[in-house]
BALOBA-1460 file (C-alpha; in Angstrom, 3 decimals):
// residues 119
<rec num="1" residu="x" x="0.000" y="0.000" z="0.000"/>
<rec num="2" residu="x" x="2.865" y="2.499" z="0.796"/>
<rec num="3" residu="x" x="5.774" y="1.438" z="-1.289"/>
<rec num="4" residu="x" x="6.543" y="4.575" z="-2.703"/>
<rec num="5" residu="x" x="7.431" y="5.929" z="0.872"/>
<rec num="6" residu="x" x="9.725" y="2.423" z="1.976"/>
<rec num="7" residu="x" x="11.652" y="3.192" z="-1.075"/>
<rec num="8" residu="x" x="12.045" y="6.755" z="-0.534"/>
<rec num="9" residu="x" x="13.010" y="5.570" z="3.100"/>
<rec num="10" residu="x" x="15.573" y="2.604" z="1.833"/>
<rec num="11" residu="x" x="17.224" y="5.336" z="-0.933"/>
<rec num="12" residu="x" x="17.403" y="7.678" z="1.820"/>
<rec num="13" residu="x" x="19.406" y="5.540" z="4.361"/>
<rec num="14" residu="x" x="22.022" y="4.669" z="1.465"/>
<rec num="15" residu="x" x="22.424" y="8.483" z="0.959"/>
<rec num="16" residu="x" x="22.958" y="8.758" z="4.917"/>
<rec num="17" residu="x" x="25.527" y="5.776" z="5.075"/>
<rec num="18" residu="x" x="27.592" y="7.216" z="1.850"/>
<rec num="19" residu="x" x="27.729" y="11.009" z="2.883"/>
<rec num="20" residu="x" x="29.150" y="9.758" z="6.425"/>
<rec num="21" residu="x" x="31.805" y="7.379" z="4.925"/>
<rec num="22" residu="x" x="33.142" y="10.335" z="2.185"/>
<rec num="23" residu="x" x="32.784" y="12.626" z="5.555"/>
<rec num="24" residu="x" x="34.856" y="10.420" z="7.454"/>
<rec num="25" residu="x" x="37.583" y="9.647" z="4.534"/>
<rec num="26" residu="x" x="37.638" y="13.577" z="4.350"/>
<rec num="27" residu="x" x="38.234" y="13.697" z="8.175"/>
<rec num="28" residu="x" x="41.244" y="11.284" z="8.119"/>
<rec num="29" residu="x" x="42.580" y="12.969" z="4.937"/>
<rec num="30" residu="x" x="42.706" y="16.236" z="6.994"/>
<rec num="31" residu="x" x="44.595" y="15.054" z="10.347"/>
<rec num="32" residu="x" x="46.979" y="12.892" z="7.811"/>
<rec num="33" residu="x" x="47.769" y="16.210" z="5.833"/>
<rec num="34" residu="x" x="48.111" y="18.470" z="9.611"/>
<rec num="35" residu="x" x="50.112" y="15.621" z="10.650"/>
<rec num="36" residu="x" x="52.565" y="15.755" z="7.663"/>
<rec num="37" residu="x" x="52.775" y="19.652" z="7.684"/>
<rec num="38" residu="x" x="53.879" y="19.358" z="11.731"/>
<rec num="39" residu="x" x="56.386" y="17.021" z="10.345"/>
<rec num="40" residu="x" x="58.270" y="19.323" z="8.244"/>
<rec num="41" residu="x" x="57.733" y="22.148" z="10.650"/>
<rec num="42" residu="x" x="59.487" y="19.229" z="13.454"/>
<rec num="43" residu="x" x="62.215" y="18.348" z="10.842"/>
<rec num="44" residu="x" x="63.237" y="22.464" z="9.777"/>
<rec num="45" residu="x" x="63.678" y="22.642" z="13.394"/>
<rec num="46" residu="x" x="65.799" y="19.942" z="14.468"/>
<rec num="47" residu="x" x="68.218" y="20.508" z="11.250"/>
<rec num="48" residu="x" x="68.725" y="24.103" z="12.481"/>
<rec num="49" residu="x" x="69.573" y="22.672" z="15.585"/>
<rec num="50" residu="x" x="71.299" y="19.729" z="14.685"/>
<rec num="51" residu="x" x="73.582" y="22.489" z="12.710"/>
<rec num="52" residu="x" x="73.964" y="25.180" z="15.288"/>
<rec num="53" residu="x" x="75.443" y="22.405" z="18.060"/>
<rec num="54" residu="x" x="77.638" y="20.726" z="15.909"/>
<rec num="55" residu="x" x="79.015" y="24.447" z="14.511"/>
<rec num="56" residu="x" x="79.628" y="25.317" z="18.634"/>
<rec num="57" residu="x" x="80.750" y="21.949" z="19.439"/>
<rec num="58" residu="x" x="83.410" y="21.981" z="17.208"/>
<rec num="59" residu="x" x="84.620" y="25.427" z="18.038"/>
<rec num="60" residu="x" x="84.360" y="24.860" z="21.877"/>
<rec num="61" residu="x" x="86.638" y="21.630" z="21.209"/>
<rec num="62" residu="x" x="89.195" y="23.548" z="18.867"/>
<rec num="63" residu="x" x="89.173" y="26.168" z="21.791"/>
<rec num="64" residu="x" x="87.430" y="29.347" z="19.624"/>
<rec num="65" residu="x" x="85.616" y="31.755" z="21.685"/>
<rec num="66" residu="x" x="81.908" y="31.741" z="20.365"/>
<rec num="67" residu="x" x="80.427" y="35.254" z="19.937"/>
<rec num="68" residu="x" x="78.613" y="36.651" z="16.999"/>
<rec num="69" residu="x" x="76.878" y="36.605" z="13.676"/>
<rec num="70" residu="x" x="77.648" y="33.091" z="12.308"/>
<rec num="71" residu="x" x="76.200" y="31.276" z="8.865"/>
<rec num="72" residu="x" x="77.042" y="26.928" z="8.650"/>
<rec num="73" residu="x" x="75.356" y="24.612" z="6.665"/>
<rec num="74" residu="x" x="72.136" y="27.411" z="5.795"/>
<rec num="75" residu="x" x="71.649" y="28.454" z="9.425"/>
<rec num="76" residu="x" x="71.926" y="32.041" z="10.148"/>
<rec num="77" residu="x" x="72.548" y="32.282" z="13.873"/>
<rec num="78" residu="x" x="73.826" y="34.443" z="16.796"/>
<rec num="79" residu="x" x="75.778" y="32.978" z="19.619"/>
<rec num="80" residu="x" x="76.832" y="34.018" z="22.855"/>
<rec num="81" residu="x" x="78.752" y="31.833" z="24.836"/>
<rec num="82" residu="x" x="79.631" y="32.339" z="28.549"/>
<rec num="83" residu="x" x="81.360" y="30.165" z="30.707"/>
<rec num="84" residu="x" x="78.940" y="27.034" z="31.825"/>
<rec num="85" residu="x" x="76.172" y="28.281" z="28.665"/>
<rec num="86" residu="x" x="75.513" y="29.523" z="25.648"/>
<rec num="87" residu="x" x="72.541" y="31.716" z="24.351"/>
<rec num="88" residu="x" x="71.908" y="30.926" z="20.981"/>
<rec num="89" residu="x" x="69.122" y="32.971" z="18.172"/>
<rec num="90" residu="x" x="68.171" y="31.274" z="14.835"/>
<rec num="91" residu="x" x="67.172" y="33.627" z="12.054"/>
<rec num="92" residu="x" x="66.961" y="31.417" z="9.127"/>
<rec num="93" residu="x" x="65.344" y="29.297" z="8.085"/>
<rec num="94" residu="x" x="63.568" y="28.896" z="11.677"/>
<rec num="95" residu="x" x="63.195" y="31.379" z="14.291"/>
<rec num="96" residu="x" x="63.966" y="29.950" z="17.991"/>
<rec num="97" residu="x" x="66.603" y="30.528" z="20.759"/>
<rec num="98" residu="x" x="68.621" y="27.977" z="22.409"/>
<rec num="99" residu="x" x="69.969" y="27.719" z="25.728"/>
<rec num="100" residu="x" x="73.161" y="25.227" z="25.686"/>
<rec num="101" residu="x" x="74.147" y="24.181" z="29.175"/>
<rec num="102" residu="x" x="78.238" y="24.164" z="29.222"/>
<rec num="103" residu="x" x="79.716" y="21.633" z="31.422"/>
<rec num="104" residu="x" x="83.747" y="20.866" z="32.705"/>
<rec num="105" residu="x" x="87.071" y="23.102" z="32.095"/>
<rec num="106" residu="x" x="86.728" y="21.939" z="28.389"/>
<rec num="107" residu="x" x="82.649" y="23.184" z="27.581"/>
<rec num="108" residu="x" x="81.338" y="20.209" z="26.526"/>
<rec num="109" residu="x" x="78.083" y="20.503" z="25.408"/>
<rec num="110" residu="x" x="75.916" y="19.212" z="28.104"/>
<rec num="111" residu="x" x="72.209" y="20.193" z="26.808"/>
<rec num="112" residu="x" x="70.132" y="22.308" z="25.567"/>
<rec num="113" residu="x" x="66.593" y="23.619" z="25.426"/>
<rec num="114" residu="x" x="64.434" y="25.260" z="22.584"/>
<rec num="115" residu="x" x="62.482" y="27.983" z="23.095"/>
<rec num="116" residu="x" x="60.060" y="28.210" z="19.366"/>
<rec num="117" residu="x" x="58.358" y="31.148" z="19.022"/>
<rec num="118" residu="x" x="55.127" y="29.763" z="17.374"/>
<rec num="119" residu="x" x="52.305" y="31.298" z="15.734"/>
């Protein structure tokens, strides 16, 4: 008697199930794409400071005082090195300071901490 409105009904709940499978696909294609850009934002900051230690490293071990505008490997930087730390400013590529803790009558680098400024 009302077959025109369980049709409607069946056609209906097929449109329902699709729209909130392509909604979900969209979804996950979204966090996988954020998750990817955080990647490269992750990896452009650990090169930079991969870079920047292994420049001061090397100086502190040939016994060079650190202070200045220095350029290695594509990383613009500014150092200031005291005696048990260094304070350290990115320019390029990134933007971000480090704070390299200094340790023994040699300055070994001991660690260090980031500080990002993010947007």
């Amino acid at each position: 008697m009302y077959k025109k409105g369980s049709v409607s009904t069946y056609f209906l709940s097929i449109f329902i199930l699709i729209t909130s499978v392509i909604a979900v696909i969209a979804e996950n294609s979204i966090s996988r794409l954020r998750a990817l850009s955080n990647l490269i934002k992750i990896n452009d900051y650990l090169s930079a400071e991969e870079a920047v230690i292994r420049y001061i490293g090397c100086e502190l071990k040939n016994g060079v005082p650190v202070s200045g505008f220095y350029t290695y490997a594509g990383v613009s930087f500014r150092a200031e090195c005291g005696m048990d730390s260094c304070l350290v400013t990115i320019s390029d590529p990134v933007s971000e300071m480090l704070d390299i803790q200094l340790y023994g009558n040699d300055r070994h680098i001991y660690d260090y901490v980031p500080v990002r400024a993010e947007d």
